[in-house]
PDB file of the backbone (N, CA, C, O) and the ligand in Angstrom, with CONECT records:
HET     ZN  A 101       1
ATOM      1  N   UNK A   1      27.745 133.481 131.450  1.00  0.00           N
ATOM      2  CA  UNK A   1      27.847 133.154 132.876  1.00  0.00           C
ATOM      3  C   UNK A   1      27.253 134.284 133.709  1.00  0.00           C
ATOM      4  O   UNK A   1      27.550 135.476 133.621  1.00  0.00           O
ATOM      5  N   UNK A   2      26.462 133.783 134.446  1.00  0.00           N
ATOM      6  CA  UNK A   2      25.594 135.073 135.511  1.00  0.00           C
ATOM      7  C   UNK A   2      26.905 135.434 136.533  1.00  0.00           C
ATOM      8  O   UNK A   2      27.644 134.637 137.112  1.00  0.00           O
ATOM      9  N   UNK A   3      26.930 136.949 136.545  1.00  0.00           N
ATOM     10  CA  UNK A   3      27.652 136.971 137.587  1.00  0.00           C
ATOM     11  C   UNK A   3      27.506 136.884 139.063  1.00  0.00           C
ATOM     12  O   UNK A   3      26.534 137.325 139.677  1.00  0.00           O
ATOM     13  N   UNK A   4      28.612 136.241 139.640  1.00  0.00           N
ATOM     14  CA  UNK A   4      27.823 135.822 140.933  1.00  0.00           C
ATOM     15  C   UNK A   4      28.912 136.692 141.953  1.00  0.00           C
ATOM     16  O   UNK A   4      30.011 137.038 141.518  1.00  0.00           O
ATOM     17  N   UNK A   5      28.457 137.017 143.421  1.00  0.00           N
ATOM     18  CA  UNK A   5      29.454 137.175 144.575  1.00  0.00           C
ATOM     19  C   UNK A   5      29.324 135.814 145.487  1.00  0.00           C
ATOM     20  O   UNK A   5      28.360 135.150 145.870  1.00  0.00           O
ATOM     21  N   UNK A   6      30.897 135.700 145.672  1.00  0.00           N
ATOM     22  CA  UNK A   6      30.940 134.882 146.881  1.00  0.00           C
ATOM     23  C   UNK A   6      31.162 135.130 148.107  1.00  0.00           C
ATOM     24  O   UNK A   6      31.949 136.077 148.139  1.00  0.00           O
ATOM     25  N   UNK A   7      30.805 134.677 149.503  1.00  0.00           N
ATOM     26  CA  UNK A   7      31.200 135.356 150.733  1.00  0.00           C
ATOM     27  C   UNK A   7      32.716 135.042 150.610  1.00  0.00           C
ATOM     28  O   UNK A   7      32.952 134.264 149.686  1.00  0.00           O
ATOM     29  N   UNK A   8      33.729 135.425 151.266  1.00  0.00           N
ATOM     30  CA  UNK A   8      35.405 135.929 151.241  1.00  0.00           C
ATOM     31  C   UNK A   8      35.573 134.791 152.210  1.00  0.00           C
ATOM     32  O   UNK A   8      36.774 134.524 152.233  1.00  0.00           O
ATOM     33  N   UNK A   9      35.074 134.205 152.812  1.00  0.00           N
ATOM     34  CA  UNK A   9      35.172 132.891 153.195  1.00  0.00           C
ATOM     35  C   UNK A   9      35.199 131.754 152.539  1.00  0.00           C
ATOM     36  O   UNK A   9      35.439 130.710 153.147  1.00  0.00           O
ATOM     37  N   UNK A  10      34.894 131.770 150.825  1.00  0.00           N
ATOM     38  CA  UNK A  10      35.289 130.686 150.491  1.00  0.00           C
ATOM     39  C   UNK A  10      36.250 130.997 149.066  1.00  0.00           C
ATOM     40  O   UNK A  10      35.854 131.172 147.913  1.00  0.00           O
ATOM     41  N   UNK A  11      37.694 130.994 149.625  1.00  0.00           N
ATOM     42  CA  UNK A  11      38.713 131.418 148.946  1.00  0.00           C
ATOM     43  C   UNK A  11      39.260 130.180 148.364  1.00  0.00           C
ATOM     44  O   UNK A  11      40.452 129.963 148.582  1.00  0.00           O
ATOM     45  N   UNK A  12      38.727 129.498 147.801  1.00  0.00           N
ATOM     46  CA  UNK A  12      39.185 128.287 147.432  1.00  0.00           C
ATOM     47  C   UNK A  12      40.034 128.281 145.722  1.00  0.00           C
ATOM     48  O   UNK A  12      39.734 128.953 144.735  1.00  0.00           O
ATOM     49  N   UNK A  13      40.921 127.469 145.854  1.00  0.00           N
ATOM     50  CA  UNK A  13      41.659 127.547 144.648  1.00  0.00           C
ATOM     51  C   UNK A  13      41.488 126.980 143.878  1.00  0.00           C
ATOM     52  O   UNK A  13      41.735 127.441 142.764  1.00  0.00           O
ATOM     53  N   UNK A  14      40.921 125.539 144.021  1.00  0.00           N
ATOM     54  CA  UNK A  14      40.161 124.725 143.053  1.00  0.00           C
ATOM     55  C   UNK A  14      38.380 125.222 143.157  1.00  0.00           C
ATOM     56  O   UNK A  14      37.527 124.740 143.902  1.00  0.00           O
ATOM     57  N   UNK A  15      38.250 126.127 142.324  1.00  0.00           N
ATOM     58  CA  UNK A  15      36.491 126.280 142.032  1.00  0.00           C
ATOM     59  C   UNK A  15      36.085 125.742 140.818  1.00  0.00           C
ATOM     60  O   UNK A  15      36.664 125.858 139.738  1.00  0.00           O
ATOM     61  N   UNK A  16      34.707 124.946 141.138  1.00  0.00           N
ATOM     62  CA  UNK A  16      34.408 124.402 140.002  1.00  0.00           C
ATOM     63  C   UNK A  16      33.403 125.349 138.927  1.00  0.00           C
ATOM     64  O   UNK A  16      32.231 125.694 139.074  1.00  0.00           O
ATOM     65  N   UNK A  17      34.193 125.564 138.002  1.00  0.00           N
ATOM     66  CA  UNK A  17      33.070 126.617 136.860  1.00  0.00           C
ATOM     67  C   UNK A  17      33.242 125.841 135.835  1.00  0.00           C
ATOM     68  O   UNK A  17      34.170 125.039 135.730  1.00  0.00           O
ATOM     69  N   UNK A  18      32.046 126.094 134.721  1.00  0.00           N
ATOM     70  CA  UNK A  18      31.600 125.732 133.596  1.00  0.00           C
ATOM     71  C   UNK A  18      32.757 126.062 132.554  1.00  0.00           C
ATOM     72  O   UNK A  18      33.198 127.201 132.402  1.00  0.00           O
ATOM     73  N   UNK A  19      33.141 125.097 131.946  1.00  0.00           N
ATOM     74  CA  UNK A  19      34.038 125.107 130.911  1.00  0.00           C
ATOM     75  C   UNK A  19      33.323 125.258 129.346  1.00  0.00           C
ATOM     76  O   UNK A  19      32.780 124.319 128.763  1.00  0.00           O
ATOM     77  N   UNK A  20      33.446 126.596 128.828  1.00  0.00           N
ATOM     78  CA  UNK A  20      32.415 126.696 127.390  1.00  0.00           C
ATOM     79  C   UNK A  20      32.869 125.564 126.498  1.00  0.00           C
ATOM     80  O   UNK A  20      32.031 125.173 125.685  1.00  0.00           O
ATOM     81  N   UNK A  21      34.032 124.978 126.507  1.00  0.00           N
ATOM     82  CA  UNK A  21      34.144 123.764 125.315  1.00  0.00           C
ATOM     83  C   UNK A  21      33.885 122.366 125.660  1.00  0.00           C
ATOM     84  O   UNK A  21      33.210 121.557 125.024  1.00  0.00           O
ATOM     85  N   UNK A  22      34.790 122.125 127.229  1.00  0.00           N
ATOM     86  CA  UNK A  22      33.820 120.983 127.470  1.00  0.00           C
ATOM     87  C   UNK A  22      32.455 120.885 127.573  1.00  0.00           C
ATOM     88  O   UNK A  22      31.917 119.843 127.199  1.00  0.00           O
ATOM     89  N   UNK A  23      31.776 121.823 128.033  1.00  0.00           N
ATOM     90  CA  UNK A  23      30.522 121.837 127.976  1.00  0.00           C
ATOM     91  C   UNK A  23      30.174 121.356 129.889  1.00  0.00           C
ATOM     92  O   UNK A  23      29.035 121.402 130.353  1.00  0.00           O
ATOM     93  N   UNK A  24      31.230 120.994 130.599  1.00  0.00           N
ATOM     94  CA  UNK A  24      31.320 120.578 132.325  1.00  0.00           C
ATOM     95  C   UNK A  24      31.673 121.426 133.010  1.00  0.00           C
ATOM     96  O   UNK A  24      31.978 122.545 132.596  1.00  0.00           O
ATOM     97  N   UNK A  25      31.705 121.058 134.224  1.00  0.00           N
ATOM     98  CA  UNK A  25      32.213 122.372 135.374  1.00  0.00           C
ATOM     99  C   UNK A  25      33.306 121.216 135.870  1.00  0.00           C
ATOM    100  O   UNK A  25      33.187 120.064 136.288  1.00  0.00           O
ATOM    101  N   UNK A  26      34.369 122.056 135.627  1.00  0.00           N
ATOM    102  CA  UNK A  26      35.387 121.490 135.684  1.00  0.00           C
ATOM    103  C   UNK A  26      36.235 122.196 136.722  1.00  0.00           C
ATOM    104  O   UNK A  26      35.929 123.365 136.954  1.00  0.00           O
ATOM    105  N   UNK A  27      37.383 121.601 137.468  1.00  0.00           N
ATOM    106  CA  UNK A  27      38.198 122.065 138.527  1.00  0.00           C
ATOM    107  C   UNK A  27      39.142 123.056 138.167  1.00  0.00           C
ATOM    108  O   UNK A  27      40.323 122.708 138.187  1.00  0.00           O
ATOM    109  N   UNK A  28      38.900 124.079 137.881  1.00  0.00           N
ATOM    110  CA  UNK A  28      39.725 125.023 137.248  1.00  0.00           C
ATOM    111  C   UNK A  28      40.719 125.753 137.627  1.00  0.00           C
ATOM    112  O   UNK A  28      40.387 126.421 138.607  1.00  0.00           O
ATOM    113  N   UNK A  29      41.866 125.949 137.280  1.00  0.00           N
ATOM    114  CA  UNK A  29      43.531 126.729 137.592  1.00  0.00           C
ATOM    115  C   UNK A  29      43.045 127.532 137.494  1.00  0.00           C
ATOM    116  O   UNK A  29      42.004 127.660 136.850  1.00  0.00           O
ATOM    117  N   UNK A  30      44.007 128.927 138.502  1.00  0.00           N
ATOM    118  CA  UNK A  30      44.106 130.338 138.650  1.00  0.00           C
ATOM    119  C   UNK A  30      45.327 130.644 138.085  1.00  0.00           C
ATOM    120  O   UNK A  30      46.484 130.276 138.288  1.00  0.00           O
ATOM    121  N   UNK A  31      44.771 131.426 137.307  1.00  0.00           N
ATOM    122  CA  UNK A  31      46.601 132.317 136.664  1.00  0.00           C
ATOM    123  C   UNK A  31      46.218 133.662 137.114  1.00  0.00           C
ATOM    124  O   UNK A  31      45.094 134.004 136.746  1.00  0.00           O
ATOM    125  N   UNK A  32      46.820 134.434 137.759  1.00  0.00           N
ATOM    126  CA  UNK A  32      47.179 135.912 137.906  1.00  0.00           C
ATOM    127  C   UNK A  32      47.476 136.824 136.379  1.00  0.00           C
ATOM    128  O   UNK A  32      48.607 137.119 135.993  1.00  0.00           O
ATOM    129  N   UNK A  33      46.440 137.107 135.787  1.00  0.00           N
ATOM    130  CA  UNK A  33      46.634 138.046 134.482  1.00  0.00           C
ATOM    131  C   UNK A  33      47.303 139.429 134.987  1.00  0.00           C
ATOM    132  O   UNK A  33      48.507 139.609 134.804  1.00  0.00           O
ATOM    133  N   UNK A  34      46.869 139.955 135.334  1.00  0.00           N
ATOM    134  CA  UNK A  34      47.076 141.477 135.860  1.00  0.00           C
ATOM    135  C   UNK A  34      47.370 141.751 137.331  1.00  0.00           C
ATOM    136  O   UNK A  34      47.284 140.833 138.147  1.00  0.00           O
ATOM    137  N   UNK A  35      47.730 143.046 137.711  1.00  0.00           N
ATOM    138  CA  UNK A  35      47.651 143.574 138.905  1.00  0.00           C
ATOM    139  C   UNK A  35      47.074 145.455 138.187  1.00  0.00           C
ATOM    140  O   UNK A  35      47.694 146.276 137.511  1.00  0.00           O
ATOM    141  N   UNK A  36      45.996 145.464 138.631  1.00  0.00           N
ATOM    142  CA  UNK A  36      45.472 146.268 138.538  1.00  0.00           C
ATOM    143  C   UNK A  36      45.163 147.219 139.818  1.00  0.00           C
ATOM    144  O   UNK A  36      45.537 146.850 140.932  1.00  0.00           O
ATOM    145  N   UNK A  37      44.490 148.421 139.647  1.00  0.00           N
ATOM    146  CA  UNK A  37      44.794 149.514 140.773  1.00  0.00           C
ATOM    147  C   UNK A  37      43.570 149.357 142.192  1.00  0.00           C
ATOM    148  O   UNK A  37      43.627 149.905 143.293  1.00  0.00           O
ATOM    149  N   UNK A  38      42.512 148.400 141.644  1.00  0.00           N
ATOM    150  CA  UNK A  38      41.736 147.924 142.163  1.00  0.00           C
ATOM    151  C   UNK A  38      41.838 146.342 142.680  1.00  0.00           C
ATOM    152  O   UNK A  38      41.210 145.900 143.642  1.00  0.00           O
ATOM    153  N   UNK A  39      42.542 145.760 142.041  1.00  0.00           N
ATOM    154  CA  UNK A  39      43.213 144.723 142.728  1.00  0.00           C
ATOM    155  C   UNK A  39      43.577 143.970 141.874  1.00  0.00           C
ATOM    156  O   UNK A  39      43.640 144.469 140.751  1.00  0.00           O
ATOM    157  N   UNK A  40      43.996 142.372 142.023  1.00  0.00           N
ATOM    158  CA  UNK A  40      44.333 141.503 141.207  1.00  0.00           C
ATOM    159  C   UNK A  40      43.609 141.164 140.538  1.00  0.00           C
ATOM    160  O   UNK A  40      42.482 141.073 141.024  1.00  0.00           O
ATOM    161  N   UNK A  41      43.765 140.768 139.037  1.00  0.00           N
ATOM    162  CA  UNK A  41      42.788 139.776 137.818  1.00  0.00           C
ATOM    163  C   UNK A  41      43.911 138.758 137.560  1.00  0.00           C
ATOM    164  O   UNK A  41      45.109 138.658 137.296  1.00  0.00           O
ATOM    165  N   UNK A  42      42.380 137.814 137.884  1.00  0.00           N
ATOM    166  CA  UNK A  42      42.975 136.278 137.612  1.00  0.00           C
ATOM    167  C   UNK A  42      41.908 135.801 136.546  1.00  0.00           C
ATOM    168  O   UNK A  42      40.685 135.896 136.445  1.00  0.00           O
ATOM    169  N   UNK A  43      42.973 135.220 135.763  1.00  0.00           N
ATOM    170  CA  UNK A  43      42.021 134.082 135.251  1.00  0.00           C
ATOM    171  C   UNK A  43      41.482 132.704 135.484  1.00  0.00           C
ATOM    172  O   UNK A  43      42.148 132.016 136.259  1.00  0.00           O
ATOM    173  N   UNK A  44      40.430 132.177 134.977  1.00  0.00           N
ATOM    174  CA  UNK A  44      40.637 130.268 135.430  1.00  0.00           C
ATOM    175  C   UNK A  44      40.836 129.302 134.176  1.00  0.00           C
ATOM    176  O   UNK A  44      39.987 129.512 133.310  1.00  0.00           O
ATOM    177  N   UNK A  45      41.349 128.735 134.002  1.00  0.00           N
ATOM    178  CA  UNK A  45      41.609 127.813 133.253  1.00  0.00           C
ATOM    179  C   UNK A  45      40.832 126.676 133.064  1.00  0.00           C
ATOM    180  O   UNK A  45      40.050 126.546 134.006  1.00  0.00           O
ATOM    181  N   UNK A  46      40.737 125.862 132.287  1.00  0.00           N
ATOM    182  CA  UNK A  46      40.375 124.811 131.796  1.00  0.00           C
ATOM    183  C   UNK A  46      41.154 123.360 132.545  1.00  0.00           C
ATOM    184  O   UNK A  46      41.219 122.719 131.496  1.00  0.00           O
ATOM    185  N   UNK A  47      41.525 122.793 133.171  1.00  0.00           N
ATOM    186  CA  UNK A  47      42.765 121.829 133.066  1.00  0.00           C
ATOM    187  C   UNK A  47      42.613 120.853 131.915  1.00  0.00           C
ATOM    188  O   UNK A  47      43.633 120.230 131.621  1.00  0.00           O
ATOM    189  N   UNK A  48      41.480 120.606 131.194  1.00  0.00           N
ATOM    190  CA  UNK A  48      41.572 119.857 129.984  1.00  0.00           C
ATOM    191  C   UNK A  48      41.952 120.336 128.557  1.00  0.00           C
ATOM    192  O   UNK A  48      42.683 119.857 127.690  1.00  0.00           O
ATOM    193  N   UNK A  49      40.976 121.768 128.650  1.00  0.00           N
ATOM    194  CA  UNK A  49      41.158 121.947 127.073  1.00  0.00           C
ATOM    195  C   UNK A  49      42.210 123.188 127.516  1.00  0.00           C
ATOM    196  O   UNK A  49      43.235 122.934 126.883  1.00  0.00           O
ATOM    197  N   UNK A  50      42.421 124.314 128.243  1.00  0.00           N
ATOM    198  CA  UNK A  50      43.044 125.626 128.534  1.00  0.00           C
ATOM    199  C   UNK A  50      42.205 126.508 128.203  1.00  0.00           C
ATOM    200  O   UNK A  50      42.686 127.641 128.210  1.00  0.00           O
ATOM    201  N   UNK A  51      40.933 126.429 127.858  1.00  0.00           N
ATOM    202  CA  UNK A  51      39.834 127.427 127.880  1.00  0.00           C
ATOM    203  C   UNK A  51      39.951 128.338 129.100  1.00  0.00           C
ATOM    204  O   UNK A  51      40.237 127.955 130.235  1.00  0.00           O
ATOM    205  N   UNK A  52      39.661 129.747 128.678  1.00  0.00           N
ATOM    206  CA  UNK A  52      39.399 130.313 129.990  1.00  0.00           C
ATOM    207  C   UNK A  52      37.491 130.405 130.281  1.00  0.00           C
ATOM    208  O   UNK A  52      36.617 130.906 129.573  1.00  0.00           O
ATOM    209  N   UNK A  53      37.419 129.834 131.341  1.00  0.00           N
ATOM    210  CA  UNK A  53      36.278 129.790 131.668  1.00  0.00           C
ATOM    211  C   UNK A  53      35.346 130.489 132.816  1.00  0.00           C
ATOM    212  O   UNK A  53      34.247 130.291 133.335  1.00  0.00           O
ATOM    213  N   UNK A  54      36.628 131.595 132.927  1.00  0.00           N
ATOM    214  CA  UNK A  54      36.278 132.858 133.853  1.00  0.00           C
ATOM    215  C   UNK A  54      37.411 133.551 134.199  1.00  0.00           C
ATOM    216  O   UNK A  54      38.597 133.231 134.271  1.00  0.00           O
ATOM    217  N   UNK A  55      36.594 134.913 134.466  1.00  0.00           N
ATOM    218  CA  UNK A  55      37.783 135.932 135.263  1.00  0.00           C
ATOM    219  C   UNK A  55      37.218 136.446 136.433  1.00  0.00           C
ATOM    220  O   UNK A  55      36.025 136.251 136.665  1.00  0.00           O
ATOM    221  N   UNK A  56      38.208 137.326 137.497  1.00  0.00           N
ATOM    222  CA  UNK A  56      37.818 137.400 138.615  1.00  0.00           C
ATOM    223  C   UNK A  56      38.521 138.631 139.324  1.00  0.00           C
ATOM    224  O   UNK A  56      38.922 137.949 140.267  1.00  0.00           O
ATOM    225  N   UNK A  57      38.865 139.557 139.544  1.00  0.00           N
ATOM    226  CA  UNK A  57      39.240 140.645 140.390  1.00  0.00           C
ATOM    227  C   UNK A  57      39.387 140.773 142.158  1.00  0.00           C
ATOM    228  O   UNK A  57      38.603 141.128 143.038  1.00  0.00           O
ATOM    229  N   UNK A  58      40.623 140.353 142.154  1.00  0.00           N
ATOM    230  CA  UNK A  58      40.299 140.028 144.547  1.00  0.00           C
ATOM    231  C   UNK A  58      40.952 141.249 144.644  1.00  0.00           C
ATOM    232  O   UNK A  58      41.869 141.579 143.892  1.00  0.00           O
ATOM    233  N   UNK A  59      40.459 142.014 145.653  1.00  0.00           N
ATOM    234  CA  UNK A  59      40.958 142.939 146.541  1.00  0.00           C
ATOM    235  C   UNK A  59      41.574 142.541 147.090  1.00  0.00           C
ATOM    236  O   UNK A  59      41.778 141.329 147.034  1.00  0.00           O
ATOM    237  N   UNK A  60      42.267 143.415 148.000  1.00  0.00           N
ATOM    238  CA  UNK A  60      43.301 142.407 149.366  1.00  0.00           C
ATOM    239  C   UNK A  60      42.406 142.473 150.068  1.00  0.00           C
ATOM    240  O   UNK A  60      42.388 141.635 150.969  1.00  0.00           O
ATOM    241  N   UNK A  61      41.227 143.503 149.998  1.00  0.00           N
ATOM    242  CA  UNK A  61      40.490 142.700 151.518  1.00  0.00           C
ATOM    243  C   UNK A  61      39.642 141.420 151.182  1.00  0.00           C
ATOM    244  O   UNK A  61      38.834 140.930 151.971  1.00  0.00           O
ATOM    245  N   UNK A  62      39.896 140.959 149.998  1.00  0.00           N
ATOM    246  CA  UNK A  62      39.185 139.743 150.185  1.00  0.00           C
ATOM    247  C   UNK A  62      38.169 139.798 149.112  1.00  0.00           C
ATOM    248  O   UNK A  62      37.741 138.816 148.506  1.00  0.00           O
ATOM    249  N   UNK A  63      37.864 140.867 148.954  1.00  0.00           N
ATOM    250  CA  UNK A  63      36.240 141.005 147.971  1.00  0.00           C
ATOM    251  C   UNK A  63      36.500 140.374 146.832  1.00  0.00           C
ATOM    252  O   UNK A  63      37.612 140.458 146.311  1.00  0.00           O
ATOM    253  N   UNK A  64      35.391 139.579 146.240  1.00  0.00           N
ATOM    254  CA  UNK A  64      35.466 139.046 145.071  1.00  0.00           C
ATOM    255  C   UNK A  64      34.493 139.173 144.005  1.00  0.00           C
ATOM    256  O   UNK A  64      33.320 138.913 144.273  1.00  0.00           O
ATOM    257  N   UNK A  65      34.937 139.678 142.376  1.00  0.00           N
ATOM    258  CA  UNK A  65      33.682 140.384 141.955  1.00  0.00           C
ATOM    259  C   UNK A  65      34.135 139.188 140.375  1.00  0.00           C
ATOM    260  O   UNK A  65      35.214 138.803 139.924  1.00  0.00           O
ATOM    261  N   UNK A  66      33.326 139.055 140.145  1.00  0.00           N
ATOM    262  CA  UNK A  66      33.320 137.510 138.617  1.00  0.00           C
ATOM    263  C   UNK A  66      32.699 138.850 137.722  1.00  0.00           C
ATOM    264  O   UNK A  66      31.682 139.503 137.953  1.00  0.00           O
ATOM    265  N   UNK A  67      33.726 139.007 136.591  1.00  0.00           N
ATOM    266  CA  UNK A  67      33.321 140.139 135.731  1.00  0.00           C
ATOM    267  C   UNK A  67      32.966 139.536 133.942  1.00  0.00           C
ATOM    268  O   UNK A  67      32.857 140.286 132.972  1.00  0.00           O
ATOM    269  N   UNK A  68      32.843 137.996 133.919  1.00  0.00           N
ATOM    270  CA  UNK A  68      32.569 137.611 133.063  1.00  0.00           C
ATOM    271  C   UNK A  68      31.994 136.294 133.059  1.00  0.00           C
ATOM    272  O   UNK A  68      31.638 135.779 131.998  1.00  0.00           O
TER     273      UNK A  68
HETATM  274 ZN    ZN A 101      37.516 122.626 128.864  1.00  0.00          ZN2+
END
């Protein structure tokens, strides 16, 4: 997955990313993995298979950095 930035304006909870087993971009769950010193890591989920099909790091100010 290329990593991408998004503008902090689109904080959306349903994002659609590529699921490696379905092989679709699917509407994917946020789970909160960590709280780290740089900010939160979340993961996204699969809602079909539970693949994780990305992770993500938010600041509180908003910044959003896709580290996989
Ligand atoms: Zn899947």
């Amino acid at each position: 997955m290329v990593p991408q930035r998004q503008p902090s304006f689109q904080r959306m909870e349903a994002s659609l990313l590529a699921c490696p087993k379905c092989k679709v971009a699917v509407p994917v769950r946020k789970r909160l993995l960590l709280i780290l010193p740089e900010g939160n890591k979340y993961e996204y989920l699969c809602p079909q298979c539970s693949s994780t099909c990305g992770t993500t790091i938010e600041k509180d100010d908003g910044e959003r950095r896709f580290i996989s």
